[in-house]
C-alpha positions as protocol buffer text, in pm:
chain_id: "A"
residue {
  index: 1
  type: UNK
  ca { x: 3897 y: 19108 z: 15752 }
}
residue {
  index: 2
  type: UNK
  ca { x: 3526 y: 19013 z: 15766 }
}
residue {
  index: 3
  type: UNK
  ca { x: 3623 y: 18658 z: 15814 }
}
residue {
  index: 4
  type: UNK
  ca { x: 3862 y: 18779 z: 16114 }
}
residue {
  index: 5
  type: UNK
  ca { x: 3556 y: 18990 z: 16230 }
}
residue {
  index: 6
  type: UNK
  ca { x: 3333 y: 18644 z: 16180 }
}
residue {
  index: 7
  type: UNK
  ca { x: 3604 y: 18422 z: 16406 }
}
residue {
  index: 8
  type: UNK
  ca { x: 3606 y: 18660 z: 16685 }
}
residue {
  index: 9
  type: UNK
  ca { x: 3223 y: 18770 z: 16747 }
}
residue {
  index: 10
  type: UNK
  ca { x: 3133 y: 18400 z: 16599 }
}
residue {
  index: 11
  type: UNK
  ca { x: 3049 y: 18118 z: 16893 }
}
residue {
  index: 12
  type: UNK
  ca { x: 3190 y: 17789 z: 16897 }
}
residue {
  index: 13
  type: UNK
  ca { x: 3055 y: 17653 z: 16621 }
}
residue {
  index: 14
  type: UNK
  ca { x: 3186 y: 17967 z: 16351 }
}
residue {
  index: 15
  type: UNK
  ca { x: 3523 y: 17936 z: 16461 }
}
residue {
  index: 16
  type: UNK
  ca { x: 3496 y: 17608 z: 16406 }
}
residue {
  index: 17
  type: UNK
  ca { x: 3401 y: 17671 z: 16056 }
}
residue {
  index: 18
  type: UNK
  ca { x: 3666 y: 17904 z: 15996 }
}
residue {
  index: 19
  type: UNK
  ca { x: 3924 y: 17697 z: 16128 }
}
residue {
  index: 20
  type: UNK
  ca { x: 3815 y: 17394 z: 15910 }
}
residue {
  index: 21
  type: UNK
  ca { x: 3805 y: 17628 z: 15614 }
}
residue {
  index: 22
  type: UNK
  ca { x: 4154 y: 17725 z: 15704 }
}
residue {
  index: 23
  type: UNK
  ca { x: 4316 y: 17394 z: 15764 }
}
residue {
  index: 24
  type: UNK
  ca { x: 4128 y: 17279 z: 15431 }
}
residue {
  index: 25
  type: UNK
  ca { x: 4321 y: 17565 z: 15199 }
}
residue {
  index: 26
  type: UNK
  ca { x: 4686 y: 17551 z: 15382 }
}
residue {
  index: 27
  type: UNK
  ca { x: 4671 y: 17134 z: 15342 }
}
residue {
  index: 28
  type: UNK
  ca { x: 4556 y: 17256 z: 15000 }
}
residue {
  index: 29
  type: UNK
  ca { x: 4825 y: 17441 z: 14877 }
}
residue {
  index: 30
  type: UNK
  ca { x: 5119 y: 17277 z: 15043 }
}
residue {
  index: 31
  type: UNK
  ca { x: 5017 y: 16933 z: 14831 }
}
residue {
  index: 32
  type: UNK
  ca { x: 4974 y: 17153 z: 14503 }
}
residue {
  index: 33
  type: UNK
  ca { x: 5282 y: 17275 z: 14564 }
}
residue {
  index: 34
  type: UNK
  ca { x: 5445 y: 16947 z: 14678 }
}
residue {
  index: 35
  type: UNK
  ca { x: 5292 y: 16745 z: 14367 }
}
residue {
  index: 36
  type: UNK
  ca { x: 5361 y: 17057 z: 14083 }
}
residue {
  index: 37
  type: UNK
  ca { x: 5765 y: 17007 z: 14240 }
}
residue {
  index: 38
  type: UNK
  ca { x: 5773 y: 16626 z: 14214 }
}
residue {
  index: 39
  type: UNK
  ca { x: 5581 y: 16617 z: 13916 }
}
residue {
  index: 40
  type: UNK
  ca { x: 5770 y: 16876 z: 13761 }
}
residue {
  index: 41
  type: UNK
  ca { x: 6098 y: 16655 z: 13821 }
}
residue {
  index: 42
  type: UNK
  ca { x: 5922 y: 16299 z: 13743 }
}
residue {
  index: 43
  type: UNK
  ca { x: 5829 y: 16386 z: 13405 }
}
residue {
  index: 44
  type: UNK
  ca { x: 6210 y: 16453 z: 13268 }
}
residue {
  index: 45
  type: UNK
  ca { x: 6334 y: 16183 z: 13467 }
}
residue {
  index: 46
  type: UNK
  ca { x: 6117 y: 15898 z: 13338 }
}
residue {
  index: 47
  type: UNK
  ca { x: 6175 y: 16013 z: 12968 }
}
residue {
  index: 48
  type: UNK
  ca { x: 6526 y: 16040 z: 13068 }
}
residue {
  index: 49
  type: UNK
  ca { x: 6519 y: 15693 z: 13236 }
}
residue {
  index: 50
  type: UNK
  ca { x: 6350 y: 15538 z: 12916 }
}
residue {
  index: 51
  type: UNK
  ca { x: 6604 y: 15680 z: 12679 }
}
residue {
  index: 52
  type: UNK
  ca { x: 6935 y: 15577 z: 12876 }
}
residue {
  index: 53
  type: UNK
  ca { x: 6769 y: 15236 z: 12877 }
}
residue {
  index: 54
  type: UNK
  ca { x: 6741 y: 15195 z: 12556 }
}
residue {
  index: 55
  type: UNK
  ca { x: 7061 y: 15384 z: 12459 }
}
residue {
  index: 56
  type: UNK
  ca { x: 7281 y: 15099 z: 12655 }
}
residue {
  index: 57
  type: UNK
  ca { x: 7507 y: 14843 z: 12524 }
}
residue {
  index: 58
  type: UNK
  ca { x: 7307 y: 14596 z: 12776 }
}
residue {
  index: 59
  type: UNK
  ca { x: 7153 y: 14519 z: 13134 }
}
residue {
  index: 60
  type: UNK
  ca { x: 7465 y: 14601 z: 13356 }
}
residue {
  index: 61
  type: UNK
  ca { x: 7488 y: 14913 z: 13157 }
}
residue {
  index: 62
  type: UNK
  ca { x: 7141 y: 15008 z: 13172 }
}
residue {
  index: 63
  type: UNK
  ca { x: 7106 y: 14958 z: 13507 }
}
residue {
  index: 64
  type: UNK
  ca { x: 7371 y: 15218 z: 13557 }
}
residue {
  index: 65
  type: UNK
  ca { x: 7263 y: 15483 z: 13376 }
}
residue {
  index: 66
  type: UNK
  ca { x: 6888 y: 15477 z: 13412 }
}
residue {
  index: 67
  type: UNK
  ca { x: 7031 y: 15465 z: 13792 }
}
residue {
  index: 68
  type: UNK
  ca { x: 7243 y: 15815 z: 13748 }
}
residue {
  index: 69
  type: UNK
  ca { x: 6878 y: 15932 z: 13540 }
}
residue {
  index: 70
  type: UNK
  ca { x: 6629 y: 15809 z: 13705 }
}
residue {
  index: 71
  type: UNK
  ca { x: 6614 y: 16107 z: 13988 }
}
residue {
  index: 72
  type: UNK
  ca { x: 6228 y: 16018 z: 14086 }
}
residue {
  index: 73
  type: UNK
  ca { x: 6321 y: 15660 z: 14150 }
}
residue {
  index: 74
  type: UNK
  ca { x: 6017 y: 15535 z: 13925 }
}
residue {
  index: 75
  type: UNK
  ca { x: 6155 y: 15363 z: 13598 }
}
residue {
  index: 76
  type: UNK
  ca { x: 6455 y: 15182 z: 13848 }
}
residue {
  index: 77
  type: UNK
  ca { x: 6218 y: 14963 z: 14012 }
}
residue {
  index: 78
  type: UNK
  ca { x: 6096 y: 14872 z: 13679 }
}
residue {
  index: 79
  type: UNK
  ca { x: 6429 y: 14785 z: 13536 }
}
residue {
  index: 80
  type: UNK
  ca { x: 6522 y: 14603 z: 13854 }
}
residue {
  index: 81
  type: UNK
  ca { x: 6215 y: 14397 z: 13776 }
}
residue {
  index: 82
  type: UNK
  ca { x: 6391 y: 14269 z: 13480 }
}
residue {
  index: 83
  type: UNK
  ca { x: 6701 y: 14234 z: 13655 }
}
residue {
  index: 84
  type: UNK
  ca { x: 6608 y: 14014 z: 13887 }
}
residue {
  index: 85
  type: UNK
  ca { x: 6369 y: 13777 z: 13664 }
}
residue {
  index: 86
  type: UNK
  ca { x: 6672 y: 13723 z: 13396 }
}
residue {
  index: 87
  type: UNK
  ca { x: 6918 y: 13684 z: 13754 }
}
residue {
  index: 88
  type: UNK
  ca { x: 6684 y: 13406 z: 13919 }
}
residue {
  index: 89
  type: UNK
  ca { x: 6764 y: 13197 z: 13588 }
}
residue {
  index: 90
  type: UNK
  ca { x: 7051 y: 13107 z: 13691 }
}
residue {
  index: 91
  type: UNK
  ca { x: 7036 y: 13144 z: 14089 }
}
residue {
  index: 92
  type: UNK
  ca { x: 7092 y: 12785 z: 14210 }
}
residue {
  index: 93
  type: UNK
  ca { x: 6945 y: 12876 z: 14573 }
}
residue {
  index: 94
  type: UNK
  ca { x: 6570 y: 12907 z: 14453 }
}
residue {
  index: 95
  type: UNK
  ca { x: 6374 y: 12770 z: 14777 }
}
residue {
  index: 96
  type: UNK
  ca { x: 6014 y: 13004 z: 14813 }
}
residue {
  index: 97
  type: UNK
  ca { x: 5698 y: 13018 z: 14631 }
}
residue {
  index: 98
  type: UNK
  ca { x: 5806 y: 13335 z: 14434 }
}
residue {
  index: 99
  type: UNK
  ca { x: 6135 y: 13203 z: 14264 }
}
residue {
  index: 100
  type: UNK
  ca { x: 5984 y: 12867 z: 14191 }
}
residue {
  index: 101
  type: UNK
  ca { x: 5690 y: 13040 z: 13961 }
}
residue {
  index: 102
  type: UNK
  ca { x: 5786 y: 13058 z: 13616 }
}
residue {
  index: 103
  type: UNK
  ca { x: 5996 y: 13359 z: 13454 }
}
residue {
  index: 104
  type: UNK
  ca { x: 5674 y: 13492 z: 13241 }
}
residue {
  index: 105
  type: UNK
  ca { x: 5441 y: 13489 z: 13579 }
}
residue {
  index: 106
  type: UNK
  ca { x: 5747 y: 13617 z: 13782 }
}
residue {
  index: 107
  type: UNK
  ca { x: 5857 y: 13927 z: 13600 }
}
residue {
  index: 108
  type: UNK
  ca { x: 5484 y: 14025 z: 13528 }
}
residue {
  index: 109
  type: UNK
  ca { x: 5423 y: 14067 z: 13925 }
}
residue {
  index: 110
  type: UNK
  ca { x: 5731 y: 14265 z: 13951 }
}
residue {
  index: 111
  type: UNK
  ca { x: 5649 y: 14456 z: 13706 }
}
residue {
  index: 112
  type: UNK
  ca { x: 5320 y: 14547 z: 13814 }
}
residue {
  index: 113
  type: UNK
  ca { x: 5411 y: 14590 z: 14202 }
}
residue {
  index: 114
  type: UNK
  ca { x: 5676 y: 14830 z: 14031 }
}
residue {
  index: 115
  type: UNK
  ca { x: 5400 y: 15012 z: 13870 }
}
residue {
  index: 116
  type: UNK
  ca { x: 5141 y: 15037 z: 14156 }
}
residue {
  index: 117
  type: UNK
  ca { x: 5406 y: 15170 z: 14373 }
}
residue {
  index: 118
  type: UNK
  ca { x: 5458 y: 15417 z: 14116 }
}
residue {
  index: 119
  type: UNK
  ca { x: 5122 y: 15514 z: 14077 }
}
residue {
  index: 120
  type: UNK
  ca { x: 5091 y: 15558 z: 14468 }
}
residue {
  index: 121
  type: UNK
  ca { x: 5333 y: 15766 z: 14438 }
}
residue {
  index: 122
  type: UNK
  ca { x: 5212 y: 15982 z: 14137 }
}
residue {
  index: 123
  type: UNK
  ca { x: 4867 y: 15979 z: 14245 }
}
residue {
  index: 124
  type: UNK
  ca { x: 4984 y: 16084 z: 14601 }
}
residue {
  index: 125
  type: UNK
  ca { x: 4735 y: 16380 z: 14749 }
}
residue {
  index: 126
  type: UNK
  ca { x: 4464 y: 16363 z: 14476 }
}
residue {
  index: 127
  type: UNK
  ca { x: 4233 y: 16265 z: 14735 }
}
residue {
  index: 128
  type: UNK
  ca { x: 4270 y: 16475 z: 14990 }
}
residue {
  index: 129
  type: UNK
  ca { x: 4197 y: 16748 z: 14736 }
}
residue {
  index: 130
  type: UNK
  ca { x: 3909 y: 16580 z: 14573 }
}
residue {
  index: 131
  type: UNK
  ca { x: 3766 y: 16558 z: 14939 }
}
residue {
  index: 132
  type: UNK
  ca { x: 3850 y: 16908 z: 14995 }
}
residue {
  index: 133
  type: UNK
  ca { x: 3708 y: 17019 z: 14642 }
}
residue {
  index: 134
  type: UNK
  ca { x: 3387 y: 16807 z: 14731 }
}
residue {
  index: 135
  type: UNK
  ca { x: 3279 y: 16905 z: 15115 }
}
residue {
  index: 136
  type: UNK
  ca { x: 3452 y: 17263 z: 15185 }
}
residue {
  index: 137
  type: UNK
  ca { x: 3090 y: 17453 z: 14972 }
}
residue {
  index: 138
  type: UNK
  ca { x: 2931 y: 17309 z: 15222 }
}
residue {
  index: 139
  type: UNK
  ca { x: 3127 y: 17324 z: 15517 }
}
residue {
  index: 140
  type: UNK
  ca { x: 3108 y: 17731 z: 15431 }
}
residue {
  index: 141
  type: UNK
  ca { x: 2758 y: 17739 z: 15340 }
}
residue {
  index: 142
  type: UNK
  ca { x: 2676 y: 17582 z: 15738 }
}
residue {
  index: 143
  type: UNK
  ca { x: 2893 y: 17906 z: 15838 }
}
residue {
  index: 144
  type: UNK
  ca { x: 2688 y: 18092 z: 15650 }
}
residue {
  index: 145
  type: UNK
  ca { x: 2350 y: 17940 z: 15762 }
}
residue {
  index: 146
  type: UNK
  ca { x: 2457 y: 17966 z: 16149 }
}
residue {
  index: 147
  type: UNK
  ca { x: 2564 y: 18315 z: 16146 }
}
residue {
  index: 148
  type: UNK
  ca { x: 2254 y: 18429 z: 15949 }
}
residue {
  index: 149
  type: UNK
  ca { x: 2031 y: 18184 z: 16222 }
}
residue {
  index: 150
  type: UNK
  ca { x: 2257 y: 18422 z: 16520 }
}
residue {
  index: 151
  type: UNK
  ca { x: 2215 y: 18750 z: 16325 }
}
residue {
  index: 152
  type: UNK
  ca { x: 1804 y: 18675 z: 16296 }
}
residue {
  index: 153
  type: UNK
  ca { x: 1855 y: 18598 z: 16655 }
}
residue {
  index: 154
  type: UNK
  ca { x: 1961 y: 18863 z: 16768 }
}
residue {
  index: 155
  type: UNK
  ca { x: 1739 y: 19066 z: 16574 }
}
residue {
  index: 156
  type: UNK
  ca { x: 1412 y: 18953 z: 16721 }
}
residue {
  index: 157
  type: UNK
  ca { x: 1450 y: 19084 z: 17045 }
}
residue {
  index: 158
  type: UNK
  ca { x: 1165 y: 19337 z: 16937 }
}
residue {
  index: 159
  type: UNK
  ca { x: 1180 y: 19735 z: 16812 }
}
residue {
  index: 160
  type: UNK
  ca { x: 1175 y: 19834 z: 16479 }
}
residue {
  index: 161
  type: UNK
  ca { x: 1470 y: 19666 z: 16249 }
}
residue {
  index: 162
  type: UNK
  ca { x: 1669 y: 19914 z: 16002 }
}
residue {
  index: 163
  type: UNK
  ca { x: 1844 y: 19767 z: 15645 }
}
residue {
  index: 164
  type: UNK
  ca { x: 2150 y: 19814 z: 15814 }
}
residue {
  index: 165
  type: UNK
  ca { x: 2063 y: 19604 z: 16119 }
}
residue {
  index: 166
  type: UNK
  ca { x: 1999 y: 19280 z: 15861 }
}
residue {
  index: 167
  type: UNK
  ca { x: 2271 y: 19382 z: 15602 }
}
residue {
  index: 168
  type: UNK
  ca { x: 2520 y: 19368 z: 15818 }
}
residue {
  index: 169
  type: UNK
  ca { x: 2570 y: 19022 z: 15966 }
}
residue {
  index: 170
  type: UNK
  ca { x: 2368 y: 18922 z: 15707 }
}
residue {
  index: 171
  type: UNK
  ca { x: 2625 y: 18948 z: 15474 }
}
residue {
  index: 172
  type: UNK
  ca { x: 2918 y: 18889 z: 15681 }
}
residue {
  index: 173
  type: UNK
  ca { x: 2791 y: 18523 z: 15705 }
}
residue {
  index: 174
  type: UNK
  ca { x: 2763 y: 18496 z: 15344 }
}
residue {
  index: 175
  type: UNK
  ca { x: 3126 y: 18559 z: 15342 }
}
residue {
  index: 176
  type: UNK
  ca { x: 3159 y: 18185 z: 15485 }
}
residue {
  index: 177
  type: UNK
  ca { x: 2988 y: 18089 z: 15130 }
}
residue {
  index: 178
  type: UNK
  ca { x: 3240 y: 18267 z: 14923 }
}
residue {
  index: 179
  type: UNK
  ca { x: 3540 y: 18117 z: 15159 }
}
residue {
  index: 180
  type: UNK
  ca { x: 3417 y: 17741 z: 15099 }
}
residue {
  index: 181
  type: UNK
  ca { x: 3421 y: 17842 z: 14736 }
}
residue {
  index: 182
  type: UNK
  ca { x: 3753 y: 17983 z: 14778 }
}
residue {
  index: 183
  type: UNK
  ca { x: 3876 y: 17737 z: 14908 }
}
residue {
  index: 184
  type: UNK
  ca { x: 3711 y: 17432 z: 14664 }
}
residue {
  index: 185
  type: UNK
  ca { x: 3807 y: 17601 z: 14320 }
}
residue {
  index: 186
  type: UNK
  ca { x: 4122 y: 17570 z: 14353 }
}
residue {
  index: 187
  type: UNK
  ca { x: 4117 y: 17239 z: 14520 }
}
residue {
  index: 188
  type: UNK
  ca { x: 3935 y: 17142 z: 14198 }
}
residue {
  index: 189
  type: UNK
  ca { x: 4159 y: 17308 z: 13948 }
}
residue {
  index: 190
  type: UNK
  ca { x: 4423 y: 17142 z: 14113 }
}
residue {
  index: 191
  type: UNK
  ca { x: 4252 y: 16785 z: 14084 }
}
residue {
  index: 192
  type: UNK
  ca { x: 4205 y: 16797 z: 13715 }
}
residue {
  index: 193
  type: UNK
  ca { x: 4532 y: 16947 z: 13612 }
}
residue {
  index: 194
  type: UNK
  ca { x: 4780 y: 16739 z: 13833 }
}
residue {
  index: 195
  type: UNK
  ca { x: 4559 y: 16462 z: 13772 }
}
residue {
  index: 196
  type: UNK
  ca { x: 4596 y: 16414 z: 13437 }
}
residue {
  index: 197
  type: UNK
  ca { x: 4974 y: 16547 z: 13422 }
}
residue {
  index: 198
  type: UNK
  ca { x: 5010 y: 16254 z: 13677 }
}
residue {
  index: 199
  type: UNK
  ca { x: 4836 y: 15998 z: 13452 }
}
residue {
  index: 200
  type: UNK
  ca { x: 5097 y: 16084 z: 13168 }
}
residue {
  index: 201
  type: UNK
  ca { x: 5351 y: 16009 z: 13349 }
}
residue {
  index: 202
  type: UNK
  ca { x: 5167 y: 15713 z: 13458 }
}
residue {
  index: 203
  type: UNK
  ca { x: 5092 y: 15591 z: 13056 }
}
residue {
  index: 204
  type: UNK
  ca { x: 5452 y: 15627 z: 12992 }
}
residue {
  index: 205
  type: UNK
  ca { x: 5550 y: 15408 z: 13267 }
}
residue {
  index: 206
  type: UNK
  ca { x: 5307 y: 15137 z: 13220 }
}
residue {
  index: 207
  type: UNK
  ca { x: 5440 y: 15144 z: 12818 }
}
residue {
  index: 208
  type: UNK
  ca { x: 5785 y: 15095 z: 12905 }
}
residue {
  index: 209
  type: UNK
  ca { x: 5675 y: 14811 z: 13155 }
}
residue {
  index: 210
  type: UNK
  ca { x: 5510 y: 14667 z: 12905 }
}
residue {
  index: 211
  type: UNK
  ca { x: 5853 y: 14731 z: 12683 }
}
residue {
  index: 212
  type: UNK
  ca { x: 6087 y: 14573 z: 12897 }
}
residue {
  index: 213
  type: UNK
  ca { x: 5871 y: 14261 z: 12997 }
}
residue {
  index: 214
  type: UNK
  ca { x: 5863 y: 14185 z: 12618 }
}
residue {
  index: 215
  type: UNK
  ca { x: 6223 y: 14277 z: 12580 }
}
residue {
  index: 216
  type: UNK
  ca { x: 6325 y: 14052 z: 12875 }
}
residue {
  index: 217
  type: UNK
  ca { x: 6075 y: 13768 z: 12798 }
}
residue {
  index: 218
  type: UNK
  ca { x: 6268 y: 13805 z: 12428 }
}
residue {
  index: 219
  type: UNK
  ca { x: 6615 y: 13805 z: 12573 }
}
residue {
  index: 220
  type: UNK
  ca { x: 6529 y: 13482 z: 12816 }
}
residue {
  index: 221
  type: UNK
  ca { x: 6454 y: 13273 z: 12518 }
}
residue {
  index: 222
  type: UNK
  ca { x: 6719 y: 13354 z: 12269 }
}
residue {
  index: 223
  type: UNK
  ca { x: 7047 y: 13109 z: 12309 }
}
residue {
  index: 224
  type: UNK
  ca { x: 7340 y: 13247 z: 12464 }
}
């Protein structure tokens, strides 16, 4: 309510403040609750993904069923990676740069575009709310300092000032402070947790990339 009271007898600037604050916390929440659902989802589907790899009789297999597993769509491009270095072997129409560099150089840059695309992915949001953890203090503490600067002001127009006079819109601008706060601890909680939940995710993938190149690099040299 104070905040409400702040926006309306605020000038330009304050409702400026407010609305800055506002569009901070709803862009906020909606990629906590965005990440928490696709991480949520990612996590079983990679282990999933990993095991029905590993579980198949052999590449046509696997391909299947980490494709029926794999709902996040981040261990396929991985095992498509392989697929593709272990197909170019014997594709007779090899004419660009990529398909003439050996099998060993080939598969690791698929495998690592695989990854980084992954890790886009994964890592999707965390700056916007390290950005919003890091600036909205201060963008409430300027609220604060412009609505005590208007409340002093006002106040100096002469006659004798009561508590209550000062109090007042004194402490409805310090509101502003505890809204940027309000606003950054969460942004910050978020961060840290969905960070690191992300960068498990992450560590598995880059292990099983590391799996399959050595599984494929393994399977390339042994004699039909």
């Amino acid at each position: 309510m104070m905040i409400w009271q702040h926006l309306m007898q605020g000038d330009g600037l304050s409702r400026l403040v407010v609305l800055v604050l506002l569009l901070m916390s709803v862009a906020t929440w909606v990629v906590v609750l965005w990440k928490v659902w696709m991480l949520r989802s990612a996590g079983p589907s990679v282990a999933l993904s990993v095991a029905a790899f590993w579980q198949s009789a052999n590449l046509t297999d696997a391909t299947l069923r980490v494709q029926s597993a794999d709902v996040a769509q981040l261990v396929m491009p991985l095992v498509r990676a392989a697929t593709d270095t272990l197909a170019a072997e014997t594709d007779a129409a090899t004419g660009t740069l990529a398909q003439h560099t050996p099998a060993e150089q080939r598969l690791t840059r698929l495998l690592r575009d695989a990854l980084v695309v992954g890790q886009q992915r994964l890592q999707f949001g965390q700056v916007l709310l390290a950005t919003v953890g890091a600036t909205s203090p201060f963008v409430g503490l300027l609220g604060t300092v412009w609505g005590i600067y208007h409340a002093l002001l006002g106040m100096g127009g002469g006659g004798p000032i009561a508590l209550e006079q000062v109090s007042g819109p004194v402490g409805e601008a310090l509101v502003m402070t505890a809204a940027g706060l309000g606003v950054a601890i969460p942004a910050v909680l978020a961060y840290n947790v969905l960070g690191r939940w992300a960068s498990q995710i992450e560590s598995a993938l880059d292990a099983f990339a590391h799996d399959v190149r050595a599984w494929a690099l393994t399977s390339r040299s042994q004699p039909d």
